[in-house]
N, C-alpha and C positions, 0 to 999 in steps of 0.2 A: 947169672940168671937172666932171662929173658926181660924188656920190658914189658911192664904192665899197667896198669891203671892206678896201683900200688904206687906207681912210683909217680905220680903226678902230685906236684907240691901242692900244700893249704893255698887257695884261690881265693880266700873270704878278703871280700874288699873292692875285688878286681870284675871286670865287665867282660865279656865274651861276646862276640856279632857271630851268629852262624846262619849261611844261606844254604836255603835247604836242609835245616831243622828237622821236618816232620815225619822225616823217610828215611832208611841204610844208615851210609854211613854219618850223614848229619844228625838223627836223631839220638846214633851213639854217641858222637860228642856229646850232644847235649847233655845226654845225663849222666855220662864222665865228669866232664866238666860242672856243671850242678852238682854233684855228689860231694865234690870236694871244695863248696862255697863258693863260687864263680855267680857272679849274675849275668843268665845267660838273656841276649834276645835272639829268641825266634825270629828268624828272615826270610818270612814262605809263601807264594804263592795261594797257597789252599790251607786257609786259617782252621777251616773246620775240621781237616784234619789232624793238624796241629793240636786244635784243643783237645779232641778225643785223646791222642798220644799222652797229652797233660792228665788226663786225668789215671792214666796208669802210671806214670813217670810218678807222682804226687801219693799215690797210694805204697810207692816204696820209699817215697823221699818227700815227706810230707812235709819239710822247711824250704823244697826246691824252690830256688829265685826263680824262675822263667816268666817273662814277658814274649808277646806275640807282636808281630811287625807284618803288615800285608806286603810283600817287596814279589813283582814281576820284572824278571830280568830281561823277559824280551817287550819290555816298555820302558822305554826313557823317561819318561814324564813319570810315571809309577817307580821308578827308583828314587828320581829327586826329590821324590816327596817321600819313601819310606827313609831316604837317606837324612833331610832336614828333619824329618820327626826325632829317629832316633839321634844326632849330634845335639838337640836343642837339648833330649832327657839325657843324653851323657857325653859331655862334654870331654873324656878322657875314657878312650876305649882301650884297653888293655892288647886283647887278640882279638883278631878279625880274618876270620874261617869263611875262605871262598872253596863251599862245598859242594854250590848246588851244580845239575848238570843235565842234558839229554844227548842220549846216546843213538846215534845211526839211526834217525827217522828217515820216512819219504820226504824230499824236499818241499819243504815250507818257509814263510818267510814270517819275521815277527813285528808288532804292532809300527816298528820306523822301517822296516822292507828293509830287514837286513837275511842273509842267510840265518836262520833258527839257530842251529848247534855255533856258528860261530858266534851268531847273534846274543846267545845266551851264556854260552859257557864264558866267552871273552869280553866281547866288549858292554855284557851286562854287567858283568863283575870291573871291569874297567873304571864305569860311571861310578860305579857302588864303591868302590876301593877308595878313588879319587875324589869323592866328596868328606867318606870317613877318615881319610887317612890324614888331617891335620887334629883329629881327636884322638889318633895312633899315634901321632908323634909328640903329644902331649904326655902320655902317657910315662912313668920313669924307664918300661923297659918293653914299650908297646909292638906285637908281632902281626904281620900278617904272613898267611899260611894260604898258599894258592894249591889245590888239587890237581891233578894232571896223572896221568893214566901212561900204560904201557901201550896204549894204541897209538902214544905218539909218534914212536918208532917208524908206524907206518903212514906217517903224517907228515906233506912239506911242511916249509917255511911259507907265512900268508904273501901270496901275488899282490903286490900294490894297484895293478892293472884289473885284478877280479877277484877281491878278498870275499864274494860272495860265490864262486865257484856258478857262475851263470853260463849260458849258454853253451848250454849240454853238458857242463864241466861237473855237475853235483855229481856227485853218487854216494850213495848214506856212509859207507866205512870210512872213505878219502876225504868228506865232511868230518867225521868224529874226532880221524887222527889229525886233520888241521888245526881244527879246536882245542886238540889236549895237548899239541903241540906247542899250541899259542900261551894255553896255563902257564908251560912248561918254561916259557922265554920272559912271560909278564914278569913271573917270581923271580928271576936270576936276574931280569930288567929294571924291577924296583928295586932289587937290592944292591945293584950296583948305584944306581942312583942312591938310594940312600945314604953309600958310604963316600957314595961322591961328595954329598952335601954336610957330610959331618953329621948327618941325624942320629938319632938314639934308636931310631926303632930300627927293626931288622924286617927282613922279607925269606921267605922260607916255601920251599915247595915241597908237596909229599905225592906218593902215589899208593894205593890201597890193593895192590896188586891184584889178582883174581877173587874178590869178594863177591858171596856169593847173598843181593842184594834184586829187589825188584828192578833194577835198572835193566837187566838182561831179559826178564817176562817185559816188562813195557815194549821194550825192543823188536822182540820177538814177535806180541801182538801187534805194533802198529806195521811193521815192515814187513812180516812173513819170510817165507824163502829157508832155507837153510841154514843160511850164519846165522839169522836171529836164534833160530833153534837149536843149532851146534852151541850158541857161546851158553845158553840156559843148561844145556849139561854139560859143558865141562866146566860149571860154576858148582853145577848140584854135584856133582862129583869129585872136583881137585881144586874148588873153593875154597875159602874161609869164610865162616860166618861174621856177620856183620861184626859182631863186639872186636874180633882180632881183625877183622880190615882195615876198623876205625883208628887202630894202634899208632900207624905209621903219624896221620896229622894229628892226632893227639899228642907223640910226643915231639913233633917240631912245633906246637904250640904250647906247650910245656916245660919239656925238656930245659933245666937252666943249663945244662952245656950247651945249647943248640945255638948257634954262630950266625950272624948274617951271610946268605945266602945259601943255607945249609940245605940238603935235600934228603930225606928219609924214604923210607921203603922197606916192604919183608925183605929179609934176608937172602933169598930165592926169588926168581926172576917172577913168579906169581904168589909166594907164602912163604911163611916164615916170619920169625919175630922181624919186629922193627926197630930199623936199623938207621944210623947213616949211612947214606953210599957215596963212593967218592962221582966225581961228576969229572969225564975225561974230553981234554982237548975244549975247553970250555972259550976258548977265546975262539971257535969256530962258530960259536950263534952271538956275537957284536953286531953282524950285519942285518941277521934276520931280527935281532932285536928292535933294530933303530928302524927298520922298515913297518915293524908290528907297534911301535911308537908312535909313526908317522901315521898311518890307516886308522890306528883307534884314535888319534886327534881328530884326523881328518870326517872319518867315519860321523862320528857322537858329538861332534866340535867340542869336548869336554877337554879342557891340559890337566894331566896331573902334576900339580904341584905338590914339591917337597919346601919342607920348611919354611912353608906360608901359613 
């Protein structure tokens, strides 16, 4: 049988970080994860949204654990401090769900003048990952689950020379698939590290194939043109709805088969249940890794350390 939500073990006891909570496929976690005793914290941008969400979330799960976190990922200074908040309240994070994202805007740059989409999908989550991850590796069997998209396909490896895609080099798609390309090396990057160092916790990436989620209308409205409009129907048409999108990082955050450096996804190259998939010629992103290593040090001056 397919997995499902059903098959996510008892969580009571255990803590949950998820960015980008309030929307798609973050807010599904949430209240997967909640439903089944998890204490989740909210990691959003837009708290007030958030709360509202809470209080439908609460009206079907009225014992839901949810805590709210203000965390802007295209601010440094506003990570380290949503990041110290929550490690002082939980000192042993169990899973740590890097969910949040923006997708093929006009080129913008965020509060440290970084490229926006890389700015945020990567080396926000970078910062964020890298200050939680010694209360992840506390943790007896502590996971982080990095999100990443089939737009990576169409996405290089980051330039060291211009990881900000400058001088005429942006253009909103070849920005997105950079960025979800970068998810895509960070997850198989910390998880080699991890097992480099003999850590306990694992690292896991998932993709939510063609969910059919406000990411595509935001898209559409801030960028206009075609594509933005083309991908909002063929989401509303050979989509999946948010609850089966969410499937995929639910169960690489779940999942007790799930392996360090495991990679999940629908079955089908945009839907279908969720799956592992196997990951081919894998010792061919070593180099784009270490380069996407060197950039986000370099980038954020932040190292992540393992088993510190």
């Amino acid at each position: 049988m397919a997995w499902s939500t059903n098959d996510i073990p008892d969580l009571s006891g255990k803590t949950a970080v998820i960015t980008g909570a309030n929307s798609g496929l973050g807010l599904e976690s949430t209240i997967a994860l909640a439903a089944k005793g998890a204490n989740v914290v909210a990691a959003v941008r837009d708290v007030a949204k958030m709360e509202a969400a809470l209080e439908t979330i609460r009206a079907d799960q009225p014992d839901a654990s949810i805590e709210v976190v203000n965390l802007d990922l295209g601010d440094q200074a506003n990570i380290t401090a949503a990041a110290t908040s929550i490690v002082e309240a939980h000192p042993v994070i169990d899973i740590l769900m890097n969910n949040a994202g923006v997708m093929a805007m006009p080129e913008r740059q965020t509060a440290d003048g970084y490229e926006m989409q890389f700015g945020i999908n990567h080396l926000g989550h970078w910062t964020f990952t890298a200050l939680l991850l010694p209360s992840v590796e506390s943790a007896p069997a502590g996971r982080v689950v990095t999100v990443t998209s089939i737009a990576r396909f169409q996405g290089k490896p980051v330039d060291s020379a211009n990881p900000h895609l400058r001088d005429g080099a942006y253009e909103p798609w070849r920005a997105y698939g950079q960025a979800k390309l970068a998810n895509f090396h960070f997850g198989l990057g910390l998880a080699d590290r991890l097992a480099a160092a003999g850590s306990r916790a694992i690292s896991l990436v998932a993709h939510p194939g063609l969910s059919n989620t406000n990411l595509q209308k935001t898209t559409a409205a801030e960028s206009g043109g075609s594509i933005g409009g083309e991908w909002v129907t063929r989401a509303e048409r050979f989509g999946m709805d948010q609850a089966k999108g969410a499937l995929s990082q639910l169960r690489a955050a779940t999942d007790p088969a799930a392996s360090n450096g495991g990679y999940y996804g629908p079955r089908g190259a945009i839907n279908g249940a969720a799956r592992g998939k196997r990951l081919f010629r894998r010792g061919s992103h070593a180099a784009a890794i270490d380069t996407l290593w060197a950039v986000s040090e370099r980038e954020t001056g932040v190292t992540l350390s393992i088993g510190g």
